[in-house]
C-alpha beads as a LAMMPS data file, in Angstrom:
LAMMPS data file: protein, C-alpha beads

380 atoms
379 bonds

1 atom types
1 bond types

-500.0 500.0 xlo xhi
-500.0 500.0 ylo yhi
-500.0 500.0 zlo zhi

Masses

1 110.0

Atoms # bond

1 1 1 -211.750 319.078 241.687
2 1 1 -214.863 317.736 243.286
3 1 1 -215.121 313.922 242.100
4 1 1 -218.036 313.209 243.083
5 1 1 -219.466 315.497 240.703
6 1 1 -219.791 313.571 237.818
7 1 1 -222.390 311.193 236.074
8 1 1 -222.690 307.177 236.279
9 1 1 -220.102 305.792 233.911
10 1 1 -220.505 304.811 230.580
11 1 1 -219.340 301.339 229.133
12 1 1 -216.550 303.784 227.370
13 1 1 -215.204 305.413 230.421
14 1 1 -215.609 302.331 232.376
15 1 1 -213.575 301.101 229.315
16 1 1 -210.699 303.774 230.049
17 1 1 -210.353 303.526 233.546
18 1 1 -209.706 299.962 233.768
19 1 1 -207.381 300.820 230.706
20 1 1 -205.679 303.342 232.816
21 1 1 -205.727 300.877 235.801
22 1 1 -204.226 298.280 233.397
23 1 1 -200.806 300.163 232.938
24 1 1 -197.390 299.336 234.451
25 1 1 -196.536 301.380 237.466
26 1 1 -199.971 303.159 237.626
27 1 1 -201.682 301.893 240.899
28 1 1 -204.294 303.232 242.439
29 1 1 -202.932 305.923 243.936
30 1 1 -201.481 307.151 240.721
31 1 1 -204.753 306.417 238.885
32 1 1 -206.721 309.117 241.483
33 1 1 -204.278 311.934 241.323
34 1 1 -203.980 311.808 237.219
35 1 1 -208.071 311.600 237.065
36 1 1 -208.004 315.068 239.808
37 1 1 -206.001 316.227 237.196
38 1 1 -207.274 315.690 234.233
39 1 1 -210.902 315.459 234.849
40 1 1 -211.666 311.869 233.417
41 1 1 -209.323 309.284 232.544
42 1 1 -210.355 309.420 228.641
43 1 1 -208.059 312.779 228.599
44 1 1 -205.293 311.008 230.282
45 1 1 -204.934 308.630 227.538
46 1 1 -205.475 310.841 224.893
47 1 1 -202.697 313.362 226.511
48 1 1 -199.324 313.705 224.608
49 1 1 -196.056 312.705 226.690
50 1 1 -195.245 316.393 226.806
51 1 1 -198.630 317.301 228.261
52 1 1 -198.408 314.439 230.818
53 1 1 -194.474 315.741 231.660
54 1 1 -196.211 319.151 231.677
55 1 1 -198.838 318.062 234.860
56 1 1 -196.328 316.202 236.839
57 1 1 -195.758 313.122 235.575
58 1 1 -192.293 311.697 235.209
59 1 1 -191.047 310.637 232.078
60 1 1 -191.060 307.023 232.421
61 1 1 -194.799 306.869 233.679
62 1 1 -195.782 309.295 230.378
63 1 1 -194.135 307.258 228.437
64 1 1 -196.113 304.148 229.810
65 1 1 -199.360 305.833 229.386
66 1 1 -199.011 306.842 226.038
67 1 1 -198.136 303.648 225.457
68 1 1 -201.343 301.913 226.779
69 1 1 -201.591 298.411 228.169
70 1 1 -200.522 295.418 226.737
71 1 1 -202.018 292.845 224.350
72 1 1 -202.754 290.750 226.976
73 1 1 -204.498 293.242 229.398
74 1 1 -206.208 294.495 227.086
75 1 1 -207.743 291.162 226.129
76 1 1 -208.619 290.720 229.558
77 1 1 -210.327 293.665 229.759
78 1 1 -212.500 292.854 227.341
79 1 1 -213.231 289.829 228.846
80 1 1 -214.110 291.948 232.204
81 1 1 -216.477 294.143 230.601
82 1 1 -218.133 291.366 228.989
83 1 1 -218.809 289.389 232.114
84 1 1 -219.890 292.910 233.948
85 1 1 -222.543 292.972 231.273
86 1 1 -223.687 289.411 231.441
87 1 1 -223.722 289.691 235.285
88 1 1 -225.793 292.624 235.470
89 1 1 -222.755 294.454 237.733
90 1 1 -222.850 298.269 238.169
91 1 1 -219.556 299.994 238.504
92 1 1 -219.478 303.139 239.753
93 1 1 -216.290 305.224 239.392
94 1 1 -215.290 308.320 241.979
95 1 1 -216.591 310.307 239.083
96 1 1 -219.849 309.070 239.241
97 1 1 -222.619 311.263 240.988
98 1 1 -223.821 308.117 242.715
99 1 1 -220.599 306.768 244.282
100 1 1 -221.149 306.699 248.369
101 1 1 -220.535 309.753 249.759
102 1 1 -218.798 309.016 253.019
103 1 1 -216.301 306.659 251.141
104 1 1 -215.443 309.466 248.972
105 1 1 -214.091 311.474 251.850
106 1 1 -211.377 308.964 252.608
107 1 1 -207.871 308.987 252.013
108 1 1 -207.685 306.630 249.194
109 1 1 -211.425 305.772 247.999
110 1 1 -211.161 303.065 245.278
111 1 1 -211.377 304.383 241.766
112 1 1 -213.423 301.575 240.354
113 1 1 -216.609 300.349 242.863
114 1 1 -218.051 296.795 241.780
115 1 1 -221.738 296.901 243.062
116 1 1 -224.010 293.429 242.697
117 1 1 -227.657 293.793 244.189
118 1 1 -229.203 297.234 245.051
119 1 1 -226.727 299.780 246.421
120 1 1 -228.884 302.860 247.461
121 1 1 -228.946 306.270 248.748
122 1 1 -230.375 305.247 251.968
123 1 1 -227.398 302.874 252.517
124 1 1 -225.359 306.014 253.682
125 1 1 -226.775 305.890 256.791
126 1 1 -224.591 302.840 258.086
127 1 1 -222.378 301.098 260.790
128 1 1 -219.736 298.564 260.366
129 1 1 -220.382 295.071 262.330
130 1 1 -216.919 293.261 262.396
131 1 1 -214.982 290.786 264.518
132 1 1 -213.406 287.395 264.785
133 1 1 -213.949 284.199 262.121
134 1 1 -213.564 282.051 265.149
135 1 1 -215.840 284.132 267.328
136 1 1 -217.820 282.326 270.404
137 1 1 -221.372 281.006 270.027
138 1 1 -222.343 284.030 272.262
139 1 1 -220.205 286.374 270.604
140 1 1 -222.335 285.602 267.685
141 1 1 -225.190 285.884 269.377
142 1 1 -224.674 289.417 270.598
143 1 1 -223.059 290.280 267.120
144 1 1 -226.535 289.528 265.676
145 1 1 -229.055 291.248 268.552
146 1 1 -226.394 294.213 267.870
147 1 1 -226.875 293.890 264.085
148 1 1 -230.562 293.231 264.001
149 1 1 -231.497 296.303 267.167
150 1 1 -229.267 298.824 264.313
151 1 1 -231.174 296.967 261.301
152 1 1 -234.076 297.725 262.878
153 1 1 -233.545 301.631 263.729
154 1 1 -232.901 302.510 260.468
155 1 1 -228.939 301.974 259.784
156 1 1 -227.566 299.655 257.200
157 1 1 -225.058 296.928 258.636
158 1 1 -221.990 297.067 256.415
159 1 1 -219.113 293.921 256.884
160 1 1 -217.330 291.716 255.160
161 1 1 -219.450 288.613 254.502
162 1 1 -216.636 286.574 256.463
163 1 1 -217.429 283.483 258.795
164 1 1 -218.111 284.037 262.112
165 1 1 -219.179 287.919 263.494
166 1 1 -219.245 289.254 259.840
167 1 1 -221.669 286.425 258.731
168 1 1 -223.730 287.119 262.269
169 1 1 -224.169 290.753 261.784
170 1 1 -225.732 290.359 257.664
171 1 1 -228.070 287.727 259.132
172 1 1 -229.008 290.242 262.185
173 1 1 -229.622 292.759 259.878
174 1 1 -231.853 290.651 257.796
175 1 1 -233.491 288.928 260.514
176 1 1 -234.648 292.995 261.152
177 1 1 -235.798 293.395 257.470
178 1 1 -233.518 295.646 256.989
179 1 1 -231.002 296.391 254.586
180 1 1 -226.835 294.902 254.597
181 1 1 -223.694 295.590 252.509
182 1 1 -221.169 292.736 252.448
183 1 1 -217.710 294.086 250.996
184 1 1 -215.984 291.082 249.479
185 1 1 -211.794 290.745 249.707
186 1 1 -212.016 289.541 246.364
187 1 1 -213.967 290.389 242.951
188 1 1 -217.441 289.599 242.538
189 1 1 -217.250 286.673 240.344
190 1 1 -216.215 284.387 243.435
191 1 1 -217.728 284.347 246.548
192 1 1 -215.256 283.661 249.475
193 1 1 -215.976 282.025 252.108
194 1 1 -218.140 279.816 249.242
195 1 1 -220.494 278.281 252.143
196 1 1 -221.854 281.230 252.440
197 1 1 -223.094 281.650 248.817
198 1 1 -226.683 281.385 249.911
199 1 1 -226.378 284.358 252.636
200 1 1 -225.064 286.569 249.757
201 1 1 -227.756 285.733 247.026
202 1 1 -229.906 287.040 250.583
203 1 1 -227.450 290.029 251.073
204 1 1 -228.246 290.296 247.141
205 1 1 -232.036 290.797 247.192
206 1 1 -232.059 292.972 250.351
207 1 1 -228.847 294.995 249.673
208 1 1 -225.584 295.257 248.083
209 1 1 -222.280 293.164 247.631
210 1 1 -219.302 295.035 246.791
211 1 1 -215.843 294.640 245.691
212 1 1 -213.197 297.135 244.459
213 1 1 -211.319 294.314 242.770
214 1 1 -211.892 292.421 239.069
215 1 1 -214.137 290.286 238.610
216 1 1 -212.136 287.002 238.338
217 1 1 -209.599 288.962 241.302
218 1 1 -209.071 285.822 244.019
219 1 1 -209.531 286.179 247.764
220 1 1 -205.750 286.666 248.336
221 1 1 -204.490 287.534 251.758
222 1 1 -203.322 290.836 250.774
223 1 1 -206.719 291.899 249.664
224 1 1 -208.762 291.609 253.184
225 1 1 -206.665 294.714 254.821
226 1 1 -207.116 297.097 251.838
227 1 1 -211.134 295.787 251.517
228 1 1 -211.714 296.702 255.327
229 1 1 -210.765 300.456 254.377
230 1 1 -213.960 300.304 252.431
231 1 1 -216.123 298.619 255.018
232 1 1 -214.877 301.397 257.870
233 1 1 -214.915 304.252 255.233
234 1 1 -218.972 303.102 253.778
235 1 1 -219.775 303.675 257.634
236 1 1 -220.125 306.240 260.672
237 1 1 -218.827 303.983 262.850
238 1 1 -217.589 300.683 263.126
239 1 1 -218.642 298.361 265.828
240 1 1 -216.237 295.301 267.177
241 1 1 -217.917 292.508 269.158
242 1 1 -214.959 290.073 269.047
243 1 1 -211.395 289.900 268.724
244 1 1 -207.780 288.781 269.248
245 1 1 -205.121 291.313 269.570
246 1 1 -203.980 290.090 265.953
247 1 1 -207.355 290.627 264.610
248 1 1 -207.752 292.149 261.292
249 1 1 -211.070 293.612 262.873
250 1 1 -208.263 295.760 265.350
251 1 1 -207.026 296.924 261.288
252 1 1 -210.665 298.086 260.706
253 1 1 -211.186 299.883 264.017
254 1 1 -208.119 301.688 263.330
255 1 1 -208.519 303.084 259.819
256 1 1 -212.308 303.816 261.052
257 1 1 -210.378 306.092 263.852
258 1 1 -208.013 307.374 260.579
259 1 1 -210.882 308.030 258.709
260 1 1 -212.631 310.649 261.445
261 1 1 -214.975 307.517 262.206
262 1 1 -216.994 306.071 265.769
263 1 1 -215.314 302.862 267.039
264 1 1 -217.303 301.278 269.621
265 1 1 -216.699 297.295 271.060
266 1 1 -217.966 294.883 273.050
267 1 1 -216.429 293.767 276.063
268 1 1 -216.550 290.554 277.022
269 1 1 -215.202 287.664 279.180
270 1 1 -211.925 289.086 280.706
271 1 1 -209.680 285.676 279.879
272 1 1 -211.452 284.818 276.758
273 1 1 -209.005 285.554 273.584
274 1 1 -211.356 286.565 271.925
275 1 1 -212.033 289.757 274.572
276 1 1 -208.495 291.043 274.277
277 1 1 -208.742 293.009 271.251
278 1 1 -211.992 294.674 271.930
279 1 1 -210.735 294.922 275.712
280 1 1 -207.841 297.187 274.224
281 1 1 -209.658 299.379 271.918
282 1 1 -211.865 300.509 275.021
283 1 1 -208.661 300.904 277.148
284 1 1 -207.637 303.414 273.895
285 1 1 -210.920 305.546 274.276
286 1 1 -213.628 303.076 271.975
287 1 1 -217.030 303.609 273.144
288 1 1 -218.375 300.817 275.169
289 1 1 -221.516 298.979 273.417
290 1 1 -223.876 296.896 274.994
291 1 1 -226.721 297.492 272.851
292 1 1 -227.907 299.250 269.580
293 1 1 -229.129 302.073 271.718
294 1 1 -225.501 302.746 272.999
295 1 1 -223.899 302.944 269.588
296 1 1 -227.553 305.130 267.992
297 1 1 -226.624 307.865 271.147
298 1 1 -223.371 308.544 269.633
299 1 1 -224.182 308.508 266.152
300 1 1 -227.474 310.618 265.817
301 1 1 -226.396 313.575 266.964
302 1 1 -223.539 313.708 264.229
303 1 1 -225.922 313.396 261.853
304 1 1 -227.250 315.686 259.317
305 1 1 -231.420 316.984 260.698
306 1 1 -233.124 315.052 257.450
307 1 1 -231.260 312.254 258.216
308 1 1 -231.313 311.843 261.892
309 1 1 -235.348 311.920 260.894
310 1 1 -234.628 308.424 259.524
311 1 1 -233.185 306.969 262.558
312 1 1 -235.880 305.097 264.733
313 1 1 -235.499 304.297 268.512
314 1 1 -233.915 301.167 269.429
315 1 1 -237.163 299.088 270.212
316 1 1 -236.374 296.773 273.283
317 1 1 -236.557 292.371 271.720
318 1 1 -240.080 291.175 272.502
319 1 1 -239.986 288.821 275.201
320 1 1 -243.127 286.015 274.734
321 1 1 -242.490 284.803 278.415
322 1 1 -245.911 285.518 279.084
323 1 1 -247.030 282.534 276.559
324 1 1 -244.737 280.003 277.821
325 1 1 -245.862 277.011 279.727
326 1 1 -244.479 276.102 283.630
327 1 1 -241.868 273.945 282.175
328 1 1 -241.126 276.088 279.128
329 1 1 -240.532 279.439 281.636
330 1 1 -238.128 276.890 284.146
331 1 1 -235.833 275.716 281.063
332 1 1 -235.893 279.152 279.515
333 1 1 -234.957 280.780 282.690
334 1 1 -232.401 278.491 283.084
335 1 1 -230.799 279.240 279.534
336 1 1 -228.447 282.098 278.890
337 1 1 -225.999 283.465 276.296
338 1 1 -223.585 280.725 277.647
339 1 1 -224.274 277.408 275.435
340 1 1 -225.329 274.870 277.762
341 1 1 -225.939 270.903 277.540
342 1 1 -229.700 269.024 277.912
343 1 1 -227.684 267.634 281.472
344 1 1 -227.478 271.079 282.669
345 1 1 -230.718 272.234 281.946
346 1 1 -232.174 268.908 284.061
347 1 1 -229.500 269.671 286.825
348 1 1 -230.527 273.567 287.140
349 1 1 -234.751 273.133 286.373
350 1 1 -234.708 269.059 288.204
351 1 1 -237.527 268.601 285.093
352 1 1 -237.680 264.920 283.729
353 1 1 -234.776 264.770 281.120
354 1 1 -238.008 264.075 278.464
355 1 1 -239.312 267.184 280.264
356 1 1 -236.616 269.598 279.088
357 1 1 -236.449 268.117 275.731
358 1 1 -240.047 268.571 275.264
359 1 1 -239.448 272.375 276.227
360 1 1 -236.592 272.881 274.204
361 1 1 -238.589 271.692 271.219
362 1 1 -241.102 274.197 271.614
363 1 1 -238.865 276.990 272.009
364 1 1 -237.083 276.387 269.307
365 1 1 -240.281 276.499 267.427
366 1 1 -240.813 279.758 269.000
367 1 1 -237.499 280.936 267.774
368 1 1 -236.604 281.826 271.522
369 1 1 -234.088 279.028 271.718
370 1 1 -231.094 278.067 269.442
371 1 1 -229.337 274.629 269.015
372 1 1 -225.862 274.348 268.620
373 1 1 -223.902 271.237 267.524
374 1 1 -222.852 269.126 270.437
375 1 1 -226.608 269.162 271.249
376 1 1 -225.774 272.640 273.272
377 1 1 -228.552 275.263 273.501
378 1 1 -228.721 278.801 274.081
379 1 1 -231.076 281.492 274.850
380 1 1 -231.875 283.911 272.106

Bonds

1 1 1 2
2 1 2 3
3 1 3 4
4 1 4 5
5 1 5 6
6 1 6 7
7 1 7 8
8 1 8 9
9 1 9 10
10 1 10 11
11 1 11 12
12 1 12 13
13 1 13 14
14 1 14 15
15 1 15 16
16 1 16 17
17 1 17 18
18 1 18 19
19 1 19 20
20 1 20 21
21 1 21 22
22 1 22 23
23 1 23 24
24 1 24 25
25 1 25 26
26 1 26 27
27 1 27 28
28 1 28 29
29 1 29 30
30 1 30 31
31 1 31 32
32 1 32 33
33 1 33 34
34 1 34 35
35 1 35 36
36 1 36 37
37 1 37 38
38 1 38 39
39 1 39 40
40 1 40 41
41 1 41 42
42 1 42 43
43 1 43 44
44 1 44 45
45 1 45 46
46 1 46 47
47 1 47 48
48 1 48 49
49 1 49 50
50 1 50 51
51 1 51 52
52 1 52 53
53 1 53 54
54 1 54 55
55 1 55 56
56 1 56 57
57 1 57 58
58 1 58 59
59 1 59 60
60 1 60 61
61 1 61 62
62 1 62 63
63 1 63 64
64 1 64 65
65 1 65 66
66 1 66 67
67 1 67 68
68 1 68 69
69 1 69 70
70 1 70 71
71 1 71 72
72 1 72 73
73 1 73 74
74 1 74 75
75 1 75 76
76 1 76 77
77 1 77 78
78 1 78 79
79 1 79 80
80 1 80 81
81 1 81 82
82 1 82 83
83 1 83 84
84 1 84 85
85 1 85 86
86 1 86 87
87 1 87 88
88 1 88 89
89 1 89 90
90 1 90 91
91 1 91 92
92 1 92 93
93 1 93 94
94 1 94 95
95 1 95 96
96 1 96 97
97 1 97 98
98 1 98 99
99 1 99 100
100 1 100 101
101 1 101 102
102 1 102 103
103 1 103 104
104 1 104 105
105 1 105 106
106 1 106 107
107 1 107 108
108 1 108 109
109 1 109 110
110 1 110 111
111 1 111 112
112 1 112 113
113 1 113 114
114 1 114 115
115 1 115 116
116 1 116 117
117 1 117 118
118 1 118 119
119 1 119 120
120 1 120 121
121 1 121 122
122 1 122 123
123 1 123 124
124 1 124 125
125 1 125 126
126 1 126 127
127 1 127 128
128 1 128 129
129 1 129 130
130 1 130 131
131 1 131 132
132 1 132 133
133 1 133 134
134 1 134 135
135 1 135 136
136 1 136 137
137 1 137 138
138 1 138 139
139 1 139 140
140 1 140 141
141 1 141 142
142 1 142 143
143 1 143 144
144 1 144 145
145 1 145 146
146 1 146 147
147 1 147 148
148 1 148 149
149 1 149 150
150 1 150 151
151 1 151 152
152 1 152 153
153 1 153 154
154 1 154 155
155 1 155 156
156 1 156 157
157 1 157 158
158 1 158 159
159 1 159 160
160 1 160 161
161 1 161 162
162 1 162 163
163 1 163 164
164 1 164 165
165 1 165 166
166 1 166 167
167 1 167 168
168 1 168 169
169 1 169 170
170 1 170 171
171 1 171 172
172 1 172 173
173 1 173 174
174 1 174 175
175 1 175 176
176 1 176 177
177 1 177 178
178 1 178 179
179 1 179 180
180 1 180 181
181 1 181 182
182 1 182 183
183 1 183 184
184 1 184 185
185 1 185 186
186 1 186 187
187 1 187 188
188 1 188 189
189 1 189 190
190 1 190 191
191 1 191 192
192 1 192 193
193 1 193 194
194 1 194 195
195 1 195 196
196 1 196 197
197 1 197 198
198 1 198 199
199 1 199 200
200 1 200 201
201 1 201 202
202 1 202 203
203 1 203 204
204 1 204 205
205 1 205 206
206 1 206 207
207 1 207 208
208 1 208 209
209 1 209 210
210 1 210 211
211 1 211 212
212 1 212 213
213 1 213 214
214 1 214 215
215 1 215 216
216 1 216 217
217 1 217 218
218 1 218 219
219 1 219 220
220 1 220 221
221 1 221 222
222 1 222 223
223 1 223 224
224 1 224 225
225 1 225 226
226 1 226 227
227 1 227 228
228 1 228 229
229 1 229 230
230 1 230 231
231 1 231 232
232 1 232 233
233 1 233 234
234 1 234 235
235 1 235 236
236 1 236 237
237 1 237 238
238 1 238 239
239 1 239 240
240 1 240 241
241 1 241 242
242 1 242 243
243 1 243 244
244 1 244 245
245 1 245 246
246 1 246 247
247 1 247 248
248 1 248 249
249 1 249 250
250 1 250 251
251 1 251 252
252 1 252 253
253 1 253 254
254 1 254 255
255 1 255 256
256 1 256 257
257 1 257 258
258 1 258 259
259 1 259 260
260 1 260 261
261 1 261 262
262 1 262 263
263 1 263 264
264 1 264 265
265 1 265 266
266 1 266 267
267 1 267 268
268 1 268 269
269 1 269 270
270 1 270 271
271 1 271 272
272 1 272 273
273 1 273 274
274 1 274 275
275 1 275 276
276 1 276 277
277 1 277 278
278 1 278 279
279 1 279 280
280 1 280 281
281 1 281 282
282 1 282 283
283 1 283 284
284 1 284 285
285 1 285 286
286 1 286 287
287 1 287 288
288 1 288 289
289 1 289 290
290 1 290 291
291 1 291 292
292 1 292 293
293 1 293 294
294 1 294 295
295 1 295 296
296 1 296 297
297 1 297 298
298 1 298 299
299 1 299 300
300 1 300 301
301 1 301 302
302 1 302 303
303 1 303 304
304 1 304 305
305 1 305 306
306 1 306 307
307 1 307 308
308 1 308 309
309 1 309 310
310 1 310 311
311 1 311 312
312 1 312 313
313 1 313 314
314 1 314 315
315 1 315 316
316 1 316 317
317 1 317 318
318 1 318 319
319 1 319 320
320 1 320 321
321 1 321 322
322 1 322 323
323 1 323 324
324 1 324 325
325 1 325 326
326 1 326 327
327 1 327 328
328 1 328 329
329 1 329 330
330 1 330 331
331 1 331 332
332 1 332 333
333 1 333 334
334 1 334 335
335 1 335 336
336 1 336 337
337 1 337 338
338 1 338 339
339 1 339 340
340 1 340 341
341 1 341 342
342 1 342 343
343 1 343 344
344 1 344 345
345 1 345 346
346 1 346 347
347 1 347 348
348 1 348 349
349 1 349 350
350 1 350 351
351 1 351 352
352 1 352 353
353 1 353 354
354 1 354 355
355 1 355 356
356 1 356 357
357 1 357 358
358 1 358 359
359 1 359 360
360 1 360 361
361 1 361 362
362 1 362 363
363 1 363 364
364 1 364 365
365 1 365 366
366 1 366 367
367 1 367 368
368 1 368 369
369 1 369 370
370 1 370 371
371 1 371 372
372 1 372 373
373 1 373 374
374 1 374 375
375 1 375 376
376 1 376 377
377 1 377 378
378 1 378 379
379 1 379 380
């Protein structure tokens, strides 16, 4: 059966799956191989216990069906397609014509996709961003030139809204104009982490949020591994710019290798923690990334002719040198991706302390320098 065949779901069917969903001992799993089976889940419920023993089911999971869900879930599901409506949510179902084509083809798409914002066609064309919540100022830095160089060729940036490299990659991407997916590891009534509420009502207008879970679902730990599946499997390729050897980043890159994907990462500072786990995926044959350009030579050629149209050149960041001032150009040259103090711009450039400060002023006006807390500044 071909599931992506279908059309978008109406409130009825939407009504039946999370029905189906709702019934003791039917998970997910179970869910996909009755709907291959039976077409929609509307026939499911509607089968006879015979008919459902007939197609493979055991007794005791017929038996449950026919039953239905409980009082109680069923009360909740009415509560869930109530708040769907008032918060303008699209669900799309594996059923659904619309539902992302490259998440289809994995293993164990979710049934039941939770979509606030604008999910589109073009957003097939994607790459994963992920890596550490404790990443390195510079780490972060290079997560969002990565993120914004991609943005700006074309691809949309898919991760996971987290803090650190997940939160640096959406802002890259939107910092390109271009467009972002943030899959959430909980349901789309809550936003977790909550500070960053304001970066998804941004996600929101230039992209798509998405969540496989309930509405009300809560960012439990359990939920992060299965919603990283979904970031690797929206995507061509997933990129890594930081992480530990325990990272659940290392979880993504690996069901993005399951799943037929690219995994590319970002080396980094050989005794820096956060270099070991991207240090060991390129030691087990990840592509080594530098810049958008590296990860755009891999990908294009895998890519279909009308959409490899839609892929534009890596364009190389405009450098306004040119415009700066004497002191400006010293205290700029004597930045880097390495944060560094006021002190150690006056030790490297031997400018008046006022001089620097001055400087550093205008070029964060200019956008060509960022301050850090600490009063530490970097080039970017």
């Amino acid at each position: 059966m071909d599931l992506a065949a279908g059309h978008p779901s109406s409130s009825a069917s939407l009504e039946a799956w999370m029905k189906l969903r709702a019934i003791e001992g039917v998970g997910d799993h179970i869910v996909l191989a009755l709907v291959r089976e039976w077409q929609n889940p509307d026939a499911v419920l509607r089968a006879s216990i015979d008919e459902l023993i007939q197609r493979g089911c055991s007794t005791k999971l017929a038996e449950a069906i026919v039953r239905g869900p409980d009082r109680d879930a069923c009360r909740r599901i009415a509560r869930e397609l109530q708040g769907i409506e008032r918060a303008r949510i699209e669900v799309r179902s594996v059923l659904d014509a619309n539902y992302p084509r490259l998440l289809l083809m994995i293993a164990d798409p979710p049934p039941l996709l939770y979509v606030s914002g604008s999910l589109q066609d073009s957003d097939e064309l994607a790459i994963a961003v992920v890596g550490a919540r404790r990443g390195t100022a510079a780490g972060r830095l290079v997560t969002e030139r990565l993120a914004n160089g991609l943005a700006g060729s074309g691809f949309t940036i898919v991760s996971g809204l987290a803090r650190g490299v997940d939160a640096a990659a959406h802002r890259g991407a939107l910092g390109a104009g271009g467009r972002t997916v943030a899959v959430l590891g909980c349901g789309l009534g809550q936003t977790y982490p909550p500070e960053h509420r304001r970066l998804r009502e941004e996600i929101e207008e230039r992209g798509a949020v998405l969540s496989e879970l309930a509405l009300d679902a809560p960012p439990h730990s359990g939920h992060f591994p299965r919603r990283n599946r979904i970031i690797s499997g929206l995507s061509f390729g997933v990129v890594v710019t930081e992480a530990a050897i325990d990272s659940g980043s290392l979880i993504t890159a690996g069901l993005a290798a399951e799943q037929g994907r690219e995994v590319f990462a970002v080396p980094g500072w050989v005794n820096a923690e956060t270099s070991r786990g991207t240090h060991a995926l390129i030691k087990e044959g990840a592509t080594l990334v530098e810049q958008a350009q590296d990860v755009i030579d891999v990908i294009v050629p895998q890519l279909e002719p009308a959409m490899r149209l839609r892929v534009r050149g890596a364009s190389a960041p405009h450098s306004p040198v040119e415009n700066f001032g004497n002191h400006e150009r010293l205290v700029y040259d004597a930045l880097s991706d390495e944060p560094v103090t006021v002190d150690h711009l006056h030790e490297r450039t031997r400018l008046p302390v006022p001089s620097v400060m001055a400087s550093l002023l205008s070029l964060e006006l200019r956008r060509c320098v960022r301050q850090l807390p600490g009063q530490r500044y970097l080039r970017t």
